[in-house]
C-alpha positions in Angstrom: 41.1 -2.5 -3.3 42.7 -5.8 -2.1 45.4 -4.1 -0.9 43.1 -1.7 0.9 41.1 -4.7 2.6 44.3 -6.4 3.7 46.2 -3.5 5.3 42.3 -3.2 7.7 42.8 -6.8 8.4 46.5 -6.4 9.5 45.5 -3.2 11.3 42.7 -5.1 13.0 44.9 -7.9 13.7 47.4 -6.0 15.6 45.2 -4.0 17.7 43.7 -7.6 18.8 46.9 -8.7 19.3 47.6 -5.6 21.6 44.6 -6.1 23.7 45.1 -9.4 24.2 48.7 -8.8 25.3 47.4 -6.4 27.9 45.1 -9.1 29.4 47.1 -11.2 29.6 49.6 -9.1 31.4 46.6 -7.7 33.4 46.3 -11.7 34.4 49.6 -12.6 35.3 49.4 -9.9 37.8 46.1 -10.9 39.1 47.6 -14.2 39.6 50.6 -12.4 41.5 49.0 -10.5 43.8 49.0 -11.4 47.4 45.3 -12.9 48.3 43.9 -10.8 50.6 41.3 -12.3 53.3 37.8 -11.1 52.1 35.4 -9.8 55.1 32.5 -11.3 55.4 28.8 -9.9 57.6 27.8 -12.6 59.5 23.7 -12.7 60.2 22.5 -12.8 63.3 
């Protein structure tokens, strides 16, 4: 049962570890896009 417990929490682990990976990947290349001017409505 032990064993059983700790292979979920390894298998857990990883996919936590995945997603995170991906975030931050999906980050950096927030941070690398060019910043495009953002339109505004002006109220008359």
């Amino acid at each position: 049962m032990k064993e059983g417990i700790e292979h979920a929490i390894v298998k857990q682990l990883s996919k936590t570890h995945d997603v995170l990976k991906k975030a931050r990947g999906n980050l950096e290349a927030k941070v690398n896009e060019p910043v495009r001017p953002q339109h505004r409505i002006r109220r008359t």
